[in-house]
DSSP file (Angstrom, degrees, kcal/mol; ACC not computed):
  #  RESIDUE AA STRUCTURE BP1 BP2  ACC     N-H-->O    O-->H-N    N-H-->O    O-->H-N    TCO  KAPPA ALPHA  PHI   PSI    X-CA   Y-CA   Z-CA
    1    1 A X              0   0    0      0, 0.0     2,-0.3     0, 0.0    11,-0.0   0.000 360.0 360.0 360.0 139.8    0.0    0.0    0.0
    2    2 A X        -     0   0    0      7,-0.0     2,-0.4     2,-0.0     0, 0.0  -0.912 360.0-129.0-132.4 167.8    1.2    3.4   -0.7
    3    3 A X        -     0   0    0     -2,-0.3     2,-0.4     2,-0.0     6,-0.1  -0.867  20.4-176.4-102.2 128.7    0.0    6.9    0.0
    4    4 A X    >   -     0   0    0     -2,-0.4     3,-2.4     4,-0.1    -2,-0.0  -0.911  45.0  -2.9-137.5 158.9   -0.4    9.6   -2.1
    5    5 A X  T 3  S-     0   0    0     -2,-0.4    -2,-0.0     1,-0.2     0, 0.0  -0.574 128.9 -28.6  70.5-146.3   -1.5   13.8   -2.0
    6    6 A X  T 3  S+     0   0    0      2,-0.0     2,-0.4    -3,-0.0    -1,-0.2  -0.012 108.7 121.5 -98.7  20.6   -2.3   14.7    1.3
    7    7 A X    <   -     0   0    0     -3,-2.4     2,-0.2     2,-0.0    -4,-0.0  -0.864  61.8-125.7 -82.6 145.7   -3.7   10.7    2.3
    8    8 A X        -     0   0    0     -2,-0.4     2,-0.6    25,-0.3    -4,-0.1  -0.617   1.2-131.1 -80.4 151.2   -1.6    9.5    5.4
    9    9 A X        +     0   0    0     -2,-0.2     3,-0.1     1,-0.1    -6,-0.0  -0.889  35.6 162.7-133.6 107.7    0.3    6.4    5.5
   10   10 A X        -     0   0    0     -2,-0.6    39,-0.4     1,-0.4     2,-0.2   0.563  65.0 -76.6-102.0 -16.5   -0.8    4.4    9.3
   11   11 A X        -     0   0    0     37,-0.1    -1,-0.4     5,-0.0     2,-0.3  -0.746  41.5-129.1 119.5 166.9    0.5    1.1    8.1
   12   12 A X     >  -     0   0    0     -2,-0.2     4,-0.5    -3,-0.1    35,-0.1  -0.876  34.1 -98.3-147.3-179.2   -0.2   -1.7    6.1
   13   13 A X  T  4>S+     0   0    0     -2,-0.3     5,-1.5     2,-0.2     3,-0.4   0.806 119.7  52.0 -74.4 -45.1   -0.3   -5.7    6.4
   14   14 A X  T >45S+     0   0    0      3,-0.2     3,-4.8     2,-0.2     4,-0.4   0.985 106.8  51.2 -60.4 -61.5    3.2   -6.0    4.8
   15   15 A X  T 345S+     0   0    0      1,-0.4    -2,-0.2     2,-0.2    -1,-0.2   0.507  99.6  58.3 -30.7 -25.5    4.9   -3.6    7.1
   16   16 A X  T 3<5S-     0   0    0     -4,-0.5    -1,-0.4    -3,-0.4    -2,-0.2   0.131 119.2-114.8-108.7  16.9    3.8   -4.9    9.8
   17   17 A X  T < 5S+     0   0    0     -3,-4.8     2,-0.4     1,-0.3    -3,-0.2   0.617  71.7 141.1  79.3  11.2    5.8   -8.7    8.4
   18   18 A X      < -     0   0    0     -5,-1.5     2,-0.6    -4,-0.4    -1,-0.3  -0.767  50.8-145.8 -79.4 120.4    2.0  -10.2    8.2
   19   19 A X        -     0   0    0     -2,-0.4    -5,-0.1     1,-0.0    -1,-0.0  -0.886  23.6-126.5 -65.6  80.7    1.4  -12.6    5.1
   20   20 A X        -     0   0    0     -2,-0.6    -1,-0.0     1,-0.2     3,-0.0   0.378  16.1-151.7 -86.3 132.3   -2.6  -11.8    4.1
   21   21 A X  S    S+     0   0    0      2,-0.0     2,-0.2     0, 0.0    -1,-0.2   0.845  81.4  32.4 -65.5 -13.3   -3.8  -15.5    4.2
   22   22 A X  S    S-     0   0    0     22,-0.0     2,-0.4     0, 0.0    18,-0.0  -0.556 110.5 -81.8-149.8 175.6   -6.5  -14.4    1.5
   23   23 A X        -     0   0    0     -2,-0.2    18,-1.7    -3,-0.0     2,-0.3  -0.924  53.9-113.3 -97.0 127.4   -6.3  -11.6   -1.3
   24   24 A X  E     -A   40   0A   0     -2,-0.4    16,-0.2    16,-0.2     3,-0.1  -0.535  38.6-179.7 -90.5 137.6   -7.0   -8.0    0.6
   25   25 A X  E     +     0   0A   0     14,-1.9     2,-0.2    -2,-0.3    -1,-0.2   0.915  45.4  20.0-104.3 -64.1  -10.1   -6.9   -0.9
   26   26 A X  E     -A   39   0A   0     13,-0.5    13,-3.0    11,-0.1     2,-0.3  -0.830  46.5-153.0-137.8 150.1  -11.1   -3.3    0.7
   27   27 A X  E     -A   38   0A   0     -2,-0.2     2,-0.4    11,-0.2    11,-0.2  -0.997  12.4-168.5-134.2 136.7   -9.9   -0.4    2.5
   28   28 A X  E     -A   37   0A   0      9,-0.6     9,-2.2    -2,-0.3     2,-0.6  -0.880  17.5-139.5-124.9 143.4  -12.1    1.8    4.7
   29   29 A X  E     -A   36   0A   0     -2,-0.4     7,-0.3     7,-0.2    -2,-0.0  -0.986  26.1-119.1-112.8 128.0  -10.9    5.0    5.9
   30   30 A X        -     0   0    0      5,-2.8    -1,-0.1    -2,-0.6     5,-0.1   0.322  42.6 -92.4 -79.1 177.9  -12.0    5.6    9.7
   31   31 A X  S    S+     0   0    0      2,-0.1    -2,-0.0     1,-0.1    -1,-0.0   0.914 128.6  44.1 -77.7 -59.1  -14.7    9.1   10.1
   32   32 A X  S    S-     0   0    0      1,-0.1    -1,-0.1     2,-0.0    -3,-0.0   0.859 108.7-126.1 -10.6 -83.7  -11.4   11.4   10.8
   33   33 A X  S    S+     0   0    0      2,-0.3   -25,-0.3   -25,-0.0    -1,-0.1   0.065  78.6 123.2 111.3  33.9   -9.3    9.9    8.2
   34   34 A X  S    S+     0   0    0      1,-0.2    16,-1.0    15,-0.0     2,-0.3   0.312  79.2   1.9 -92.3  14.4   -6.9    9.3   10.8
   35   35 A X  E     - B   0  49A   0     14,-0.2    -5,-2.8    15,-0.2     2,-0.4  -0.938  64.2-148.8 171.0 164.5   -6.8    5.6   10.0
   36   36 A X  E     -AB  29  48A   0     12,-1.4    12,-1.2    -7,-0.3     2,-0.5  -0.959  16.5-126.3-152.3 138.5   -8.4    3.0    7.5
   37   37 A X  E     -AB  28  47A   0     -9,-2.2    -9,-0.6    -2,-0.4    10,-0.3  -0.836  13.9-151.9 -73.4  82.3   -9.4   -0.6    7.8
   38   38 A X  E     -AB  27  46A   0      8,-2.4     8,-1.7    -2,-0.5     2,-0.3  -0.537  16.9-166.6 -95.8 140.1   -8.1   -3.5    5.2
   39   39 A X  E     -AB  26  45A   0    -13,-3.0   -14,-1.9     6,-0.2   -13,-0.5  -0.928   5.4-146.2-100.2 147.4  -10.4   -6.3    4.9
   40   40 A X  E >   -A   24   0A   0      4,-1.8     3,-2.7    -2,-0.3   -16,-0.2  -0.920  29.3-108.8-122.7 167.6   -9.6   -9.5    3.3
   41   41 A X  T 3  S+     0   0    0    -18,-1.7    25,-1.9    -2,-0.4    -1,-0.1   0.329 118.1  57.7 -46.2  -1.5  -11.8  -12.2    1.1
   42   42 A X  T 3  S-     0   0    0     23,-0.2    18,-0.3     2,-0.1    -1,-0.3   0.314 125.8 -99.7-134.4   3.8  -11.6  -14.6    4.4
   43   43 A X  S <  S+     0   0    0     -3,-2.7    14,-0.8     1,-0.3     2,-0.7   0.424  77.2 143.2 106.8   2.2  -13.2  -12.1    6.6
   44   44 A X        -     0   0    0     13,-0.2    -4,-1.8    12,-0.2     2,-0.7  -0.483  29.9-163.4 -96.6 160.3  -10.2  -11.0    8.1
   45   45 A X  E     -B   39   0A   0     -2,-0.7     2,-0.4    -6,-0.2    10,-0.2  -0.872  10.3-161.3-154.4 140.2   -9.4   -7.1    9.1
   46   46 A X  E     -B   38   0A   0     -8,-1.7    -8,-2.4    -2,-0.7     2,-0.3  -0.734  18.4-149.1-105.1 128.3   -6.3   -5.2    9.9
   47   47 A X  E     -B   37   0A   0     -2,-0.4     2,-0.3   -10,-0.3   -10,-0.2  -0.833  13.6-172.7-107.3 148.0   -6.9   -2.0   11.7
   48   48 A X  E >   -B   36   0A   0    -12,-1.2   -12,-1.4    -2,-0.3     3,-1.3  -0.998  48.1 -17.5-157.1 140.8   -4.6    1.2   11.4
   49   49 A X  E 3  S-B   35   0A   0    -39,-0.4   -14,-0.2    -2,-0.3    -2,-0.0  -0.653 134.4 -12.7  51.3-128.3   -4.4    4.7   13.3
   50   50 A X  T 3  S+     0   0    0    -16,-1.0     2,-0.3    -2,-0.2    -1,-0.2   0.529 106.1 124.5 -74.1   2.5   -7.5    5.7   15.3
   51   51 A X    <   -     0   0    0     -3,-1.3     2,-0.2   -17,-0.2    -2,-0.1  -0.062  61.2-140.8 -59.1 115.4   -9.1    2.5   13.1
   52   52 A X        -     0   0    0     -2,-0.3     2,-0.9    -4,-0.1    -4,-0.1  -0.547  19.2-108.9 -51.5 143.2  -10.4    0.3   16.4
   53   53 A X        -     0   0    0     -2,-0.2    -1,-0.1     1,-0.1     3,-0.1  -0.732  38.7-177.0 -78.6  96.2  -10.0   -3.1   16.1
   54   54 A X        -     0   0    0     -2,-0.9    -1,-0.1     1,-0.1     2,-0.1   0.519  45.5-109.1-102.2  20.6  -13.9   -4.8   15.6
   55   55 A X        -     0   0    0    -10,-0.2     2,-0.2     3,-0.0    -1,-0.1  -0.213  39.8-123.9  99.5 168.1  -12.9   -8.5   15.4
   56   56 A X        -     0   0    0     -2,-0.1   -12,-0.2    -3,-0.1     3,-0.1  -0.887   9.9-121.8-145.1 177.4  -13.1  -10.4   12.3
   57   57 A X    >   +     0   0    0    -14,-0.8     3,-2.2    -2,-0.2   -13,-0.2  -0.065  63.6 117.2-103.1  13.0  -14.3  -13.0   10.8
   58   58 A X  T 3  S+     0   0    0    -15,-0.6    -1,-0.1     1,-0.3   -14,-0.1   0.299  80.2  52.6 -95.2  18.2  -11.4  -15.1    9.5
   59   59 A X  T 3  S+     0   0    0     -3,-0.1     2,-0.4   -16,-0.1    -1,-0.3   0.083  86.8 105.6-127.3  25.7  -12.1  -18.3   11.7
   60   60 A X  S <  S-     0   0    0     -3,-2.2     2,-0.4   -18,-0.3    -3,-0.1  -0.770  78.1-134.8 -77.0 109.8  -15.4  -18.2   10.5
   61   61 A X        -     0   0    0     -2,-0.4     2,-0.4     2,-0.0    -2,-0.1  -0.544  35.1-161.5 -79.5 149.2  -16.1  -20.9    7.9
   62   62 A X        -     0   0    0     -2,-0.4     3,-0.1     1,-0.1     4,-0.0  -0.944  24.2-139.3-119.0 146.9  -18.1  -18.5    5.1
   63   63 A X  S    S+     0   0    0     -2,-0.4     2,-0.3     1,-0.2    -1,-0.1   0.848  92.2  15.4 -77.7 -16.4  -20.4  -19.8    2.2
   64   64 A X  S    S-     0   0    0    -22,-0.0    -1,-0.2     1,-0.0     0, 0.0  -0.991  94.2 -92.0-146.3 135.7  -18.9  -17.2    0.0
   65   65 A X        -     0   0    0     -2,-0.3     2,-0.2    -3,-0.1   -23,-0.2  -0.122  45.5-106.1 -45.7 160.5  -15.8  -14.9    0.0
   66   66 A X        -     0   0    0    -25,-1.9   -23,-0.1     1,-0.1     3,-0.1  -0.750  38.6-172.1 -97.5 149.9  -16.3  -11.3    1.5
   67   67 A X        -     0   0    0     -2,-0.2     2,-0.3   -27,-0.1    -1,-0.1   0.173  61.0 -23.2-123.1   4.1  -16.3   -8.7   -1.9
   68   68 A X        -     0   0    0    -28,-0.1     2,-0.3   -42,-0.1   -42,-0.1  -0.995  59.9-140.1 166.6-172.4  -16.2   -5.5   -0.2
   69   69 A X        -     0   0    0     -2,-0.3     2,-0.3   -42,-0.1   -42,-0.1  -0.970   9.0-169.1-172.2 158.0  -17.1   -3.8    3.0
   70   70 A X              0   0    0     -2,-0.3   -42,-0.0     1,-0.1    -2,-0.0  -0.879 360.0 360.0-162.3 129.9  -18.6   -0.7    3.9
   71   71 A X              0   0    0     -2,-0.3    -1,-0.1   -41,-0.1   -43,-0.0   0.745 360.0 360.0 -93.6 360.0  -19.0    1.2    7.5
């Protein structure tokens, strides 16, 4: 993930040495924009800034991959 203009750069999934189990799908930018969410297809999500951590889903068996996300 990179940053560009005046978006801020909190972290990303690589950075932090994490291997995404699943291909990362969506990025949600917190109500600030002091921090964004990544979701992946297996239900998991990496939080970053002010993003709170709201649990995921990625021991969850799912009938379908997750395609998006939206707060």
């Amino acid at each position: 993930m990179f940053a560009f203009g005046d978006a801020g750069f909190f972290g990303s999934v690589p950075a932090q040495g994490i291997r995404a189990s699943a291909p990362l799908i969506s990025i949600e930018p917190t109500p600030t924009g002091d921090g964004y969410w990544i979701i992946g297809s297996d239900g998991s999500v990496f939080s970053y800034g002010d993003a709170q951590f709201p649990g995921s889903l990625v021991h969850e068996h799912l009938a379908a991959p997750v395609t998006g996300a939206s707060w």
